[in-house]
N, C-alpha and C positions, 0 to 999 in steps of 0.2 A: 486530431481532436474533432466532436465533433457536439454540438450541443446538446441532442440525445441524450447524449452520453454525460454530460455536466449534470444535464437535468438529472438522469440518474443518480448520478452521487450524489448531487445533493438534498434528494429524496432517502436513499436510503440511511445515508449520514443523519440524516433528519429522525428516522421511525427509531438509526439506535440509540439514539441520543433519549429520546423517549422512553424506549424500552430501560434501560440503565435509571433515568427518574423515577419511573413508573416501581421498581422493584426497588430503589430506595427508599421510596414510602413506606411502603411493605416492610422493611429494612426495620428503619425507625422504629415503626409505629410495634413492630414487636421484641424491640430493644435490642439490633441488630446480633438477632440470634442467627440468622443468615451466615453472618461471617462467621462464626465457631462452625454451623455444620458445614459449610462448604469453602472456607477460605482455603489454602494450600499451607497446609504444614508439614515442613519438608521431614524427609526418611519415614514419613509411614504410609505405607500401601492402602490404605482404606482413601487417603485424600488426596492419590496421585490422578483418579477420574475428575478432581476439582482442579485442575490445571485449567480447563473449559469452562469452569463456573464462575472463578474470582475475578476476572476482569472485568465482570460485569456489576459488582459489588462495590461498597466505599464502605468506608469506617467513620464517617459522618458527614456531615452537610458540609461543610466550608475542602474537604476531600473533594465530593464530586463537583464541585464547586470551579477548583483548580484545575479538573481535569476535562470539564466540557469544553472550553472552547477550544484549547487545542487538539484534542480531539475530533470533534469536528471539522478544525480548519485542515490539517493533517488527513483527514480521511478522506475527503474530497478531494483533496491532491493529490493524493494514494489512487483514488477511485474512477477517475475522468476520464482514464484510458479506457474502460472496460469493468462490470464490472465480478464478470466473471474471475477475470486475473487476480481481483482486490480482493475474494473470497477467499483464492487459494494464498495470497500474501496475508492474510488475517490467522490464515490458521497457520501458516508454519512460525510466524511470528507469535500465536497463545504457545504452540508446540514446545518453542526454543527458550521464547523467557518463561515459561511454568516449570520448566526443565530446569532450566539453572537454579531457579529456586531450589527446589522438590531436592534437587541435589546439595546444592551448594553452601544453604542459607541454614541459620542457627535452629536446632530441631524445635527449638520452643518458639519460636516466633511466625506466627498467624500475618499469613498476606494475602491482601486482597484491594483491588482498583485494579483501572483502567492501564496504569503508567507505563508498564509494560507494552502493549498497544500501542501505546502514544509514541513511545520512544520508538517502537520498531517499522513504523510511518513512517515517522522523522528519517531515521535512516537510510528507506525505501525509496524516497522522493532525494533525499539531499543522494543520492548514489544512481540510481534507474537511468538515468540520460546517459550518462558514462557506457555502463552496459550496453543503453541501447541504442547507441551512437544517436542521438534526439537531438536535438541541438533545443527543442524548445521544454522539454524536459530536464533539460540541463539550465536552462535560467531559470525556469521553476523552483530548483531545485536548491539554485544560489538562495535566491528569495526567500525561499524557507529556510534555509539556514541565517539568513540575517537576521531572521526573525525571531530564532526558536535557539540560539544558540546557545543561552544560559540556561537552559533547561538539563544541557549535560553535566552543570554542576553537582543535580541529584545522581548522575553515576558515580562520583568519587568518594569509593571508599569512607566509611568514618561518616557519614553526613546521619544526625540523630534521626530516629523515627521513621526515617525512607531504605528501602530495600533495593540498597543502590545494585546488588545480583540481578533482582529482578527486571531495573533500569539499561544495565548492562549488556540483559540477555537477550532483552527484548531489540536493542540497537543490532545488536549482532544477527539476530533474528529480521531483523527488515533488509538488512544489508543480502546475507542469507537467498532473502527472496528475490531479490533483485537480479542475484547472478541467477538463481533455478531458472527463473520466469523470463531472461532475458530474450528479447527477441534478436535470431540469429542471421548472419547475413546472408543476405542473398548468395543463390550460385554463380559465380561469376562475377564478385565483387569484392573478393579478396585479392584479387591482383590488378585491381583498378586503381593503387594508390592509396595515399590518405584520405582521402574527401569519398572512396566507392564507399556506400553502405550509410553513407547518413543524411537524414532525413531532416529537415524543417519541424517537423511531428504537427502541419496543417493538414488538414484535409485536401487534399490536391483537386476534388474537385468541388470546394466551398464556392470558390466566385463567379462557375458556371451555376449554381444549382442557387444564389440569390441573384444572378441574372433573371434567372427563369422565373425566378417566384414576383421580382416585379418587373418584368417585361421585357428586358432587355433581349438581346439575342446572346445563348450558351456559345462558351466558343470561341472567343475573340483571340487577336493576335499571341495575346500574354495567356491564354489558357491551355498552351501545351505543356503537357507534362514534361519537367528535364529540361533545362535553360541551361544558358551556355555554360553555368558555374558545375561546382561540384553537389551543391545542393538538390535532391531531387527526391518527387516520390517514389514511393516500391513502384517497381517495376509488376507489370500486369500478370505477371511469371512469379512473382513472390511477394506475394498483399504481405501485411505486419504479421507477424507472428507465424508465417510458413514456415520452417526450420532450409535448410539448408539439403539438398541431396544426400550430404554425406553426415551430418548430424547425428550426435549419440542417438539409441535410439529412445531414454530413457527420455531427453531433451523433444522429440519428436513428441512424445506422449503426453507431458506437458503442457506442450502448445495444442494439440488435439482435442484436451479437455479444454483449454483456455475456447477453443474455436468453440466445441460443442455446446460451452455455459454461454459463450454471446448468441450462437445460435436461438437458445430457449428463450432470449431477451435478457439475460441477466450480468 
């Protein structure tokens, strides 16, 4: 983790949050004709390119209402690692729950919001530590779920007015992304045991680098990387998201874009 990076999500979590008001106005104010031409209405081809469009949409105020905070809080925890990875977990997750719909759901019934999104965060964060053997990812992950847990009532089947498919698809979809985006273990840490391969998910060298910024000396006894536990950072041979030697290579590819979008800054 690194605050960069917090700052980041919760900057861009901020403009979509915006974005999504900003075209509910619009929404409204022309009597949310919006949702007819681009909501998702499933089995017809002309509104399968709206799988990308509706989650950005609501069907009135006290909707987007419901759907910004968690949204928000969920997107930042989704986001904080990186957030090039949060881009490609954004899109398999519209991919997966716009699908399910487009498929699954009644032809005459018009869907549109966020909730799909929301759920498929939800899933991303309460799952991702697991995959990625994190250990601070994984109390994160608790946390959101303690918090967010009644929200899986709108996947059950039968609930009026909500498009628990969509609910559904979207969970399955974060989960989904979780295992694609996982980051793989190190070469030489699969026969280390239980404890090879997992991480704190700190920045290993946070307490030299506010040493430095207010004066102290970088460096100190307790700032070697790897202590006597099984807890330790990537090794200098395989920073987060480097795939494995032998690694699929579809998985290599993955992580390569994941490198190349932090790269750009993003």
């Amino acid at each position: 983790m690194s605050v960069r990076k917090v700052r980041d999500a919760l900057v861009l979590m901020g403009g979509f949050l915006a974005l999504i008001w900003v075209l509910q106005i619009f929404n409204w104010a022309d009597g949310y004709r919006l949702d007819v031409d681009y909501g998702i209405l499933p089995h017809h081809v002309s509104h399968l390119p709206d799988i990308f469009v509706a989650p950005l949409l609501h069907f009135s105020w006290q909707h987007i209402e419901g759907n910004s905070i968690p949204l928000f809080v969920l997107g930042v925890l989704a986001a904080y690692r990186g957030i090039g990875r949060f881009l490609l977990v954004t899109l398999i997750a519209t991919v997966v729950s716009g699908l399910a719909v487009w498929l699954f759901q009644g032809s005459n019934e018009l869907t549109v919001g966020a909730s799909g999104i929301i759920f498929a965060y939800f899933g991303y964060v309460l799952i991702r530590g697991f995959f990625d053997r994190n250990l601070l990812d994984i109390g994160i992950g608790i946390v959101a779920g303690l918090m967010y847990w009644t929200i899986l009532q709108v996947a059950i089947p039968g609930t009026p007015g909500i498009s628990w498919i969509g609910h559904l698809g979207g969970l399955c979809g974060g989960v989904l992304a979780a295992w694609l985006l996982r980051t793989r273990t190190p070469e030489g840490a699969a026969s280390g045991g239980w404890s090879s391969g997992w991480t704190t998910g700190l920045d290993p060298h946070l307490g030299a680098r506010l040493r430095s910024r207010f004066g102290g000396k970088a460096g100190g006894a307790g700032g070697k990387a790897g202590g006597a536990g099984g807890l330790r950072p990537y090794p200098p041979s395989a920073p987060p998201g480097r795939p494995a030697g032998n690694a699929h290579p579809a998985s290599r590819a993955a992580d390569d874009l994941i490198r190349e979008l932090d790269d750009m800054g993003l």
